[in-house]
Each structure stands twice: as C-alpha cells, then as structure tokens.
C-alpha positions in Angstrom: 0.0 0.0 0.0 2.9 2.2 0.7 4.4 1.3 -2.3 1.5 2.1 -4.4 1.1 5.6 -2.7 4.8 6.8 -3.5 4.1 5.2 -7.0 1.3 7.7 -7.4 2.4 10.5 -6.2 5.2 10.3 -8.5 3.1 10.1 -11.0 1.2 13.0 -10.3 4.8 15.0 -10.0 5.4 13.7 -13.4 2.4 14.6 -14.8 2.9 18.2 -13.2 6.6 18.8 -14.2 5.3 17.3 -18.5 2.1 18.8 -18.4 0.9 15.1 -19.4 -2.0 12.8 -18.8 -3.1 9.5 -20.0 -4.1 9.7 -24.0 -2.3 13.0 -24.5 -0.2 12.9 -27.3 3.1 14.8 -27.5 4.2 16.7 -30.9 6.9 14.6 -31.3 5.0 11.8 -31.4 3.5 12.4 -34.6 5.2 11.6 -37.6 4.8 14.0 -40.3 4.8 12.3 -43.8 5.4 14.3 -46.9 2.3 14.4 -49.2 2.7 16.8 -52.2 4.6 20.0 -53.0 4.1 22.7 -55.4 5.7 26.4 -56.4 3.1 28.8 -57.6 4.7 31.6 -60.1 2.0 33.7 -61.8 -0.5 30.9 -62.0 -2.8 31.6 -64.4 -5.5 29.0 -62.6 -5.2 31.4 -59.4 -5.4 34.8 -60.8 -7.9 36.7 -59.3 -8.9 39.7 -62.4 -9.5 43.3 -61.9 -9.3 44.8 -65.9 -8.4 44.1 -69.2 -8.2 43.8 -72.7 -9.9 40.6 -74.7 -9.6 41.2 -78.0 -12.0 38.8 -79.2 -14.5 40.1 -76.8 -15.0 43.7 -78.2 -17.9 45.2 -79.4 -17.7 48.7 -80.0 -13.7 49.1 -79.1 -13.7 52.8 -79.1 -16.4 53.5 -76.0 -14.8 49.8 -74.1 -11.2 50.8 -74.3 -10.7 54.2 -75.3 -7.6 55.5 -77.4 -5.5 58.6 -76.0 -2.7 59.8 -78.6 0.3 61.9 -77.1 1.6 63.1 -80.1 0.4 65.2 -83.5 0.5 62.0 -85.5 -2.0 59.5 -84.8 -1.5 55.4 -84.6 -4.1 53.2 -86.0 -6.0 51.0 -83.4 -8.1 48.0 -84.6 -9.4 44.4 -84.1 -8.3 42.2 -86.5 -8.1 38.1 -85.8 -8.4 38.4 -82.7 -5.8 40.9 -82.1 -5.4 44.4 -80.5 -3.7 46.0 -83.9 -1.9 49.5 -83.0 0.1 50.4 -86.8 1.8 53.8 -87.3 3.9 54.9 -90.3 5.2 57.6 -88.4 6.0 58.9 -84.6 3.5 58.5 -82.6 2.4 57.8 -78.8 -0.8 56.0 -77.8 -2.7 54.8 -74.4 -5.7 51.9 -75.0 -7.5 52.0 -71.5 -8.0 48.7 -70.2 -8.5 49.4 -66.4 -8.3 51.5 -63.1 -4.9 51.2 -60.8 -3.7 49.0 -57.9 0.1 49.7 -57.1 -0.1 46.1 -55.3 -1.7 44.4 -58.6 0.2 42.1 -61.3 -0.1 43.8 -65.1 0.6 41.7 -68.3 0.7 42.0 -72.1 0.0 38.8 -74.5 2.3 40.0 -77.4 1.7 38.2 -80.3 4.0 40.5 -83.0 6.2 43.2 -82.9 7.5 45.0 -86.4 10.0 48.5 -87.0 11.0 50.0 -83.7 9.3 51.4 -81.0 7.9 50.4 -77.0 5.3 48.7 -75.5 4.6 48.4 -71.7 2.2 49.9 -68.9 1.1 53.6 -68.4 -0.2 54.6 -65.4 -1.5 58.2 -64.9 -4.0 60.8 -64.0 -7.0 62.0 -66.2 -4.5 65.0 -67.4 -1.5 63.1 -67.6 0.2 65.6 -65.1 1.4 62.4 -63.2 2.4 59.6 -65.3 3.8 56.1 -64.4 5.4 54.5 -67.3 7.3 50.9 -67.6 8.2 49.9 -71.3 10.3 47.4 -73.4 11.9 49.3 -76.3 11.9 46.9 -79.4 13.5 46.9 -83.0 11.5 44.3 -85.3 11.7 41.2 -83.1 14.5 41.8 -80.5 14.1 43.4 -76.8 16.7 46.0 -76.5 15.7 47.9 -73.2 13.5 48.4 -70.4 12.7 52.2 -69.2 10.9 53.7 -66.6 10.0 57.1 -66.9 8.0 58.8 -64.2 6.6 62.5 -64.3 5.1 65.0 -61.8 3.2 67.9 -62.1 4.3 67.7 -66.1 7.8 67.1 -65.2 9.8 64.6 -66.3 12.0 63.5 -62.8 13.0 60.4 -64.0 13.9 58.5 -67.6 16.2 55.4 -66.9 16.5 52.1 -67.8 15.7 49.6 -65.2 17.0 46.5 -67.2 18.4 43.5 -65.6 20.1 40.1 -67.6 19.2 41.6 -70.6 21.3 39.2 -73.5 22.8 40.3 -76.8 19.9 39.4 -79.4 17.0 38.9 -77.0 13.8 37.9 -78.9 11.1 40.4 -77.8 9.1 38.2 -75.0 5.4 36.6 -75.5 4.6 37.4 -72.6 5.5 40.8 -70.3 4.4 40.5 -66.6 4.9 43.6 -64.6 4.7 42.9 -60.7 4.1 45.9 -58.7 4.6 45.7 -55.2 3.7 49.0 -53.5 7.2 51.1 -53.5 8.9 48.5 -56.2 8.5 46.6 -59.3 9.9 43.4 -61.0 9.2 43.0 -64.8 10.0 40.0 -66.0 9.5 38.1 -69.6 8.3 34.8 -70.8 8.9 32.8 -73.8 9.1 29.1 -72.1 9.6 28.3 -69.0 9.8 30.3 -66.2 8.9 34.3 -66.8 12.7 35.7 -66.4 13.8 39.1 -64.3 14.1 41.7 -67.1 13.5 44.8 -64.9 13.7 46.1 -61.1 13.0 48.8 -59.0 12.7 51.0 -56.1 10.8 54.1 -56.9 8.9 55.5 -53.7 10.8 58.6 -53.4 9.8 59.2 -57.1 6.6 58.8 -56.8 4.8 56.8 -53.4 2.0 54.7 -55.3 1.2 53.2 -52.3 -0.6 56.6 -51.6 -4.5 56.8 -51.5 -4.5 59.3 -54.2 -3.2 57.3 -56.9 -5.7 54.7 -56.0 -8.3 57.0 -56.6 -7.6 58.8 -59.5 -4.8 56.6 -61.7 -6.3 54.5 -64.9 -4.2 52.1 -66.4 -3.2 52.2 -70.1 -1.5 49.9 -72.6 1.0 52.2 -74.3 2.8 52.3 -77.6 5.3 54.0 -79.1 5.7 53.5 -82.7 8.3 54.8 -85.7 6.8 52.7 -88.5 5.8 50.2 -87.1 2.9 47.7 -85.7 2.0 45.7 -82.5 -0.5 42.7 -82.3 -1.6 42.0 -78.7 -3.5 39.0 -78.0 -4.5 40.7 -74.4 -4.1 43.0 -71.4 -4.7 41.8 -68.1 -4.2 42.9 -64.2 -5.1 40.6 -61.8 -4.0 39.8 -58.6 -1.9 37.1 -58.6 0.6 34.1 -56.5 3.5 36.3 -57.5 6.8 34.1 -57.8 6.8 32.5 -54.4 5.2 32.1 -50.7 6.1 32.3 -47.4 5.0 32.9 -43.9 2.0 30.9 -43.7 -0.4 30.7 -40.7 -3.3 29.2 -40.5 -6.3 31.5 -39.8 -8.0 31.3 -36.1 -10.3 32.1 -33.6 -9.8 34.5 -31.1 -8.9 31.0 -28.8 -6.6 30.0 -31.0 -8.7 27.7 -33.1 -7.9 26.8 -36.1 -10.9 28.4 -38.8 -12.2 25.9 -40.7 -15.1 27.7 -42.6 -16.9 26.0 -45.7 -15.2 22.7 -45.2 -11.5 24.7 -45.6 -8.7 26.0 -43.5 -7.2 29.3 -44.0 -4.2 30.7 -44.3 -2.3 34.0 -44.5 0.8 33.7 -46.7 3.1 36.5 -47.8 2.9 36.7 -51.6 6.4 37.3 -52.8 7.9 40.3 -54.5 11.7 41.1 -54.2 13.4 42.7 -51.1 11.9 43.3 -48.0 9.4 46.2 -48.4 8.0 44.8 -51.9 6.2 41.5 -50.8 2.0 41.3 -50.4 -0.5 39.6 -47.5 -2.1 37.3 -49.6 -4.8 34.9 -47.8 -5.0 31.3 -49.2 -7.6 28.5 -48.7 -7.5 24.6 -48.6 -9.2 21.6 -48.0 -7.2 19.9 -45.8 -7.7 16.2 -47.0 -6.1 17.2 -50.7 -3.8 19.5 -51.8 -6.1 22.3 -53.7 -4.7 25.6 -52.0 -6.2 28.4 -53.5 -5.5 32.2 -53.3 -8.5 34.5 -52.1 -7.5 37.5 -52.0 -4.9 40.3 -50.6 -4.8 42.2 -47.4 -3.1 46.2 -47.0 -3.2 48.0 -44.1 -4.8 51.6 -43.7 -2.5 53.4 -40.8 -4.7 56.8 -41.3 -1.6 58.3 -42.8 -2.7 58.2 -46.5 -1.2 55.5 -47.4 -2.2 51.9 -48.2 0.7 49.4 -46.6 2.1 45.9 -48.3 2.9 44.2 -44.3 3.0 40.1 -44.2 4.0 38.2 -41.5 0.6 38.5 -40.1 -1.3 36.2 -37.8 -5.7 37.0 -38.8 -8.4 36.3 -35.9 -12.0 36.5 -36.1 -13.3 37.1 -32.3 -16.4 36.1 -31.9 -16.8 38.2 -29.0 -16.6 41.5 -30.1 -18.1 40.2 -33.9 -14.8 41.8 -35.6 -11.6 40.4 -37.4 -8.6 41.2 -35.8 -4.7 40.4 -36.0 -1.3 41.1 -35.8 1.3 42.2 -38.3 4.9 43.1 -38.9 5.2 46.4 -40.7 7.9 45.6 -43.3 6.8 48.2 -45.1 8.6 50.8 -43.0 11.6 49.3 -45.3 10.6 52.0 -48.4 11.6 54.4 -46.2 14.6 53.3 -44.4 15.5 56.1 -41.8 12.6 57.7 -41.6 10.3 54.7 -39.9 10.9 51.7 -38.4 9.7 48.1 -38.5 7.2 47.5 -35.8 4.5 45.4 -34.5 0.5 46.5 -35.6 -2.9 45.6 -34.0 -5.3 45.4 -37.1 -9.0 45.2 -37.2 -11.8 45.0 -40.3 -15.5 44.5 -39.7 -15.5 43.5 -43.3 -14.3 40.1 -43.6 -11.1 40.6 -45.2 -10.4 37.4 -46.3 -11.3 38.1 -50.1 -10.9 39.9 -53.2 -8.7 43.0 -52.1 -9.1 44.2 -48.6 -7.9 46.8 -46.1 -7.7 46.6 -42.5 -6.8 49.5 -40.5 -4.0 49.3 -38.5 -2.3 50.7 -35.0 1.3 50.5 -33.2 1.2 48.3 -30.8 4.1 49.8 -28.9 6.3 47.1 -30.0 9.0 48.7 -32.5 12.1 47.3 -34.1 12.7 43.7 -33.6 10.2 41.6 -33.4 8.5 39.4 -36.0 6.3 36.6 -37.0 3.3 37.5 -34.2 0.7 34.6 -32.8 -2.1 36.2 -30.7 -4.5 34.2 -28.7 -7.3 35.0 -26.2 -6.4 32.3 -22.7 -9.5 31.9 -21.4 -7.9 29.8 -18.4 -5.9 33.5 -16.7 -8.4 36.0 -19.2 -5.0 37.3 -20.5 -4.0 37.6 -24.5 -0.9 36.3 -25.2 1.3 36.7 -27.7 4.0 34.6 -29.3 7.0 36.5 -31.6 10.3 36.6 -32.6 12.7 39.3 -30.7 16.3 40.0 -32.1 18.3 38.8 -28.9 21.8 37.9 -30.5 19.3 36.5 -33.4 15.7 35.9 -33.6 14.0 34.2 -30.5 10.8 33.1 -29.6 9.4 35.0 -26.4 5.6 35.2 -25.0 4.4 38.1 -24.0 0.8 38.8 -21.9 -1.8 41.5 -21.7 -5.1 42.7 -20.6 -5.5 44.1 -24.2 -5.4 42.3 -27.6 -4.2 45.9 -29.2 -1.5 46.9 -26.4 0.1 46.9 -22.7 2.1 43.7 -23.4 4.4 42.3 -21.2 7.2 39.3 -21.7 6.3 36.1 -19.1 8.7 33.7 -20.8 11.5 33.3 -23.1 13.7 33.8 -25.0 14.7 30.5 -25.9 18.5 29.3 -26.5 17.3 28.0 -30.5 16.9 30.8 -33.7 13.4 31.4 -34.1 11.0 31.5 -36.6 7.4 31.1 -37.7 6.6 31.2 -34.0 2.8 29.7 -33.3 0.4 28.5 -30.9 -1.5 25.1 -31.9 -3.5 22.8 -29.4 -2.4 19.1 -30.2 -4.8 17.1 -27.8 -6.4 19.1 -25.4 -2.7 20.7 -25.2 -1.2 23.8 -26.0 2.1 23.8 -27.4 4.3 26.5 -29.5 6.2 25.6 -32.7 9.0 27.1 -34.1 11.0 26.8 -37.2 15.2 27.6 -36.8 18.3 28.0 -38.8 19.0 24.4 -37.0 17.0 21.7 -39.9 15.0 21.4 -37.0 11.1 22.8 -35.9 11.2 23.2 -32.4 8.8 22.1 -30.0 8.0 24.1 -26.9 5.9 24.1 -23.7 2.7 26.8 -23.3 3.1 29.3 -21.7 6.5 28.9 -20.3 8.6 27.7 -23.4 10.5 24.5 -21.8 12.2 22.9 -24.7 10.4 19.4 -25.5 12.0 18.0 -28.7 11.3 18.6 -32.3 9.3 17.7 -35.2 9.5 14.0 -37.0 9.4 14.6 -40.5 10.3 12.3 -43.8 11.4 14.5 -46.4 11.7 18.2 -44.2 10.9 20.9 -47.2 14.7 21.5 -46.9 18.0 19.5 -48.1 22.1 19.7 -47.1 22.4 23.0 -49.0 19.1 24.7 -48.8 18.3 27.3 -45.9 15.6 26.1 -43.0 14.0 28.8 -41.7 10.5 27.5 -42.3 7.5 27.8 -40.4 5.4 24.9 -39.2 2.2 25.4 -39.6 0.9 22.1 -37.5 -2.9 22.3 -37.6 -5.0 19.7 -35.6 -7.8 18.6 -37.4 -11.5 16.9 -36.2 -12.8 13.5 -36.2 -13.5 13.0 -40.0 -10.4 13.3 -41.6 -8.4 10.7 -43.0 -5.4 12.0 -40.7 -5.7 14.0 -37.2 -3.0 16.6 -38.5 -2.2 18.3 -41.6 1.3 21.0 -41.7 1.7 23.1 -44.6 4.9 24.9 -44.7 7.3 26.3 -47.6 11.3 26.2 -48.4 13.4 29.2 -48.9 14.7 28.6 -52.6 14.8 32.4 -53.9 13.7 33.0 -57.5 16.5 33.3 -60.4 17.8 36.2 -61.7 16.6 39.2 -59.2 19.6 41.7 -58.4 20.4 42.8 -54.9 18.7 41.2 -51.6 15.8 39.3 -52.3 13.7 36.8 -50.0 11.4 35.5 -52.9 11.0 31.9 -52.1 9.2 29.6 -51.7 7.4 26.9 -53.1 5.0 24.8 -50.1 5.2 21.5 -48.7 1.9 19.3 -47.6 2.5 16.9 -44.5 -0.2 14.8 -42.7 0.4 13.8 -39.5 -0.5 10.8 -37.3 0.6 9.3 -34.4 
C-alpha cells in the first residue's frame, strides 16, 4: 500500500513537471509524412482579375477601351483576328484604357507580333496626364533592346532610366510581359518558355509613393505604344491579382482561442505573396481543404494606418473574435523598409468588420508599442488566466521566440517567458490534444517544440522529407494544424522552403514553393 502511494504520487509530480495525462499525445509523437509539394509563379488558374483587354471580346472598341494619342501624329488601333492591332507609319504615342490602378496588382501584355521600332509596356497616370507612371520594353523588329521607366510629376519629367536587368545580346522580344508591382517597387519580367525571367527592377517610392491613396483613386491604367513605322499585335491585357513568384510565412487563420478556422469545409491561411526585397512582398490569404492539396488564393490584405497611405505588411497572424463580432490580428510592418531612416519596422494591432479574407481588402492598422525587432506574431485569447498572449520573434543575438501577456489584444504587453536558446521563426500556438504547445522553425534543420506558456524545450518535429535539403536554408514555419474527427489523418502541416527566384539583383527573399504533411501518431 505504501508502495502504491509513492508510485502515485510520483506520477502526479510527473504529470505536473510534463504537463501530461493518460491519452495526450506529444508533438513529437507524430510523424509527419510528406504528401505533395508545389511552387506557384504567376499561375494563371489562381489569378484573381481586376481589368483588361480581350480582344476577341470587343464590341464597339472605341467606348470599351478608349484610345489617347500623345503626339500630333495619330496610330491606327483595330481588331483584326483576334488581335489588339496599333500600326503607325510615323512617330507616334498612344494609351488603350483597359483598367483602373492598384500599385499592389500584377499587369501583363500577351504580345503576339512586334515589327520597326518602338515600345510597349504599362502607363499609369491621371485624367491630365500631369502624373504619369510608365514601364516599357523598347523593341527593334523582333528583339528586346531595353526596359525604361519614366516617371513625371506635375508635367515634369523627374526620371527616364533604364531599369534593365540580364538583358542578352539578341534577345527575342518576349510573349509574354508580366509587370509585378509591389507597393514602392516593381519586377518585370518576360516569358517565352519556362519560367517568366527578371528583365526589370525597382525602387521608386521617393519618385513617386504609389502606395498613396491618391493614386488609387484617380490613376487608370493604359497599354502604351510608341511606334516609328511600325505595328503591334496583342492577344491581351490583363491585371489581376496574382501568387507572385513564391510564398512564405503561412499561418493558418484562427479564432480569437486560437482555433484553427475551418469555414466552408476549408482552413485558412495567410501567406506573404512574394515580391523582391523586403518592403516589396504582399499579404495574400490562401484556402484549402485539408484532406487534398487544392490551396487556392482568395484575396490580398493592405493596411490603412490613417496616414494616407495603403501598406504591403506580411508576417501576419488573422483572428475573427467572436466576442466582439470583428476580425482582428497582428502584423509586422515591413513596409517601414521603403523608407529606411525615416520609420521603423514594428508590430501592428489590425482590425476589419469586413471580412477581409477576399478579393482586395484593407484593414486598419495601430502601433502596438512594439518597434524594431520583433517578428512573426501569434495572438491568442487564454481563457484559463483572461489574458491575450502573444507569441513573436525578438532579435536577442538573433531571432528568439518570447511570450508576452496583456489585458488588451491591441496593447500593454508584457514578456512572461522566453527567450529561448534555439533561432526562431514562424513562432505559433496550436492545441495538439487538449494541449497547448508553441512551434517554431530555426536556422538548425529542426522545428522546435515548446511548452505553453512557459517555453520549456520538449524536442522537435519528426518529418520524412523536411521541405529542406544539405544546401538549402531552414528557416521555415510549421504550420501544424490539428484537425477533427472525420479526416483521414488527425494533423495536416503546410509549410514552404526558402529557394529564392532566379535572376533578381540585390537582396531578395522571394522563395518559396510549399510543402503538404499529414500527420498521425
């Protein structure tokens, strides 16, 4: 009887010390196999449209897409098989309207034939043409010979460069232009076969900020031509918003409890839609039913600070409360980037009564009194101490994981725990069981396993095939979701790899392609 009592008790100090009970499983349990993986660049199937041009489609072309001509002699602009025809003998300058603006949208021109010498590409600008956007690739007969920006302001010319990148000695003019415009930058790129290739970059905020409101409101888009005796056949003009070249940063959607959504048979996810360098990537928010592998983009996300202008952040972690009836979140403001020295990166409280999970959105957006280092937020309502809590990244000697509690979703937090010895990224909250645990990715080809609230190290992640090899970065993040009776598997991890796209200039995070695992003990 003795015997029996000590055994007991030490089982209750055991099961104090783990946090474990009879029937609970532990993360590192469950063995993660590797079910599909896919890299989305520009996929057609997953374009959401906003505008364009179908030739084929067009009655009555001059009241659908009007013409503009910008100089004394004017082109010729017709259907013919099919094709947008613009044909000038002489000099001449022409806009076809095909659209409104969104400095966060992806532009592209199906270019069938090119013949003499002259420009084609994208012209955004004002009713007057007082302000004036333009990207172009200048041509002679069949060959790409540069790519220009040109920007003017109040009738001003303030900048006519070339923006080229990995241009080649007789490069055939492209089927295909893709212009990606990502708030304060842009990547244009061209595509024959195979993968679109980087033709064109830049920064060009302190130009002109498109990411301002006004633009928005009063830019039209036009496909522009510049001719000397010469014709273009286009086969179509489209924006749309779009996968860009690669995701990252996914977390799945949740309850103000931490909960994973699943709404119309699906789980959500925010993913960061990738552009170049750090300021230029987009919140994109991404569906899927979790027993296949279908994920589907929904729509974008930018962030209103009252300040005029419409923000590109990612990294965020989207709630809907069901208390208060709202959708809320956390971000990391990246886009302080654009204007290096003059703000800094920070953590932001954001908030929509519109559900801003599709088409384009906006959510407004707060400091949180959190500036500088930290990244990669998880917010939860703990309904066991009536505290929100918050799981991040800080920069101590590199980035580690910390929790941090408050009376307030949107401020007054304070650290309880952490940081932890291991790099950090990805950082979330997940229940496995009845149990909370936090996850986080790390430079180490490891995803780290750690106890709730308190962070106490428990092991790591068993996974055949980790969306990483010898020579690849591992800086993933988990993404481990438990799922309900029903499934085929109780757990389902989505996650991405850090392979950057070929052929950008300069800094770049622009990976990744993502990774399916199901899970089961």
């Amino acid at each position: 009887m003795r015997i029996f009592r000590h055994i007991t008790i030490y089982s209750i100090l055991i099961t104090l010390v783990t946090g474990t009970t009879q029937g609970q499983t532990v993360p590192d349990e469950i063995e993660f196999i590797r079910q599909g993986v896919r890299r989305m660049i520009f996929d057609e199937d997953q374009s959401i449209p906003l505008a364009g041009i179908d030739p084929k489609g067009i009655v009555g072309l001059s009241t659908m897409h009007p013409t503009s001509h910008y100089t004394a002699n004017n082109s010729k602009v017709f259907i013919k098989e099919d094709k947008l025809v613009i044909q000038s003998a002489e000099e001449s300058k022409t806009g076809v309207w095909f659209g409104g603006f969104n400095p966060f949208a992806t532009y592209s021109i199906a270019l069938f034939s090119t013949s003499g010498k002259g420009e084609i590409g994208f012209d955004f600008s004002d009713a007057e043409t007082k302000k004036q956007f333009l990207i172009t690739v200048s041509f002679d007969e069949e060959l790409l010979i540069e790519v220009k920006l040109r920007v003017t302001k109040n009738t001003v010319v303030i900048a006519d460069e070339s923006i080229a990148v990995n241009l080649e000695e007789q490069e055939k003019i492209p089927s295909k232009i893709i212009l990606q415009m990502l708030g304060s930058g842009l990547v244009l790129y061209s595509q024959n076969e195979g993968l679109p290739k980087v033709i064109g970059q830049s920064d060009f905020n302190k130009l002109l900020d498109l990411r301002k409101k006004e633009y928005i409101h009063s830019f039209q888009s036009n496909l522009f031509v510049q001719l000397s005796n010469g014709q273009v056949e286009v086969s179509g003009v489209e924006s749309s918003i779009t996968t860009g070249v690669g995701l990252a940063d996914i977390r799945a959607v949740t309850y103000e409890n931490g909960d994973p959504l699943l709404d119309q048979g699906r789980l959500w996810y925010t993913m960061s839609i990738r552009g170049r360098h750090l300021p230029h990537h987009i919140q994109g928010v991404f569906s899927m039913d979790p027993s296949v592998f279908d994920v589907t983009l929904e729509g974008i996300i930018v962030f209103d600070r009252d300040d005029g202008l419409l923000r590109n952040e990612i990294a965020s972690h989207l709630f809907y409360d069901r208390n208060a009836e709202v959708w809320r979140g956390l971000t990391t403001g990246f886009s302080a980037y654009a204007n290096r020295g003059k703000e800094k990166k920070q953590l932001l409280a954001i908030e929509s009564e519109l559900d801003p999970r599709f088409g384009f959105s906006i959510m407004r957006a707060e400091p949180i009194g959190m500036i500088g280092s930290f990244e990669d937020p998880h917010i939860l309502f703990d309904e066991s101490v009536k505290k929100w809590r918050m799981l991040t990244c800080d920069n101590i000697d590199g980035f580690k994981a910390i929790i941090l509690e408050s009376d307030y979703w949107n401020k007054g937090y304070k650290k309880i725990a952490g940081p932890v010895d291991h790099d950090s990224t990805g950082t979330s909250i997940q229940k496995i069981g009845n149990k909370r645990y936090c996850f986080s990715g790390s430079k180490e080809r490891k995803i780290f396993v750690y106890s709730y609230p308190d962070l106490i190290e428990l092991g790591t992640l068993k996974m055949d095939l980790p969306p990483w090899d010898e020579n690849s970065k591992t800086r993933v993040w988990p993404n481990v979701v438990q799922l309900p009776d029903g499934y085929p598997f109780k757990y389902v991890a989505l996650m991405m790899d850090r392979y950057n796209y070929p052929g950008m200039q300069g800094k770049n995070w622009t990976y990744g392609a993502l990774y399916l695992y199901h899970g089961h003990e």
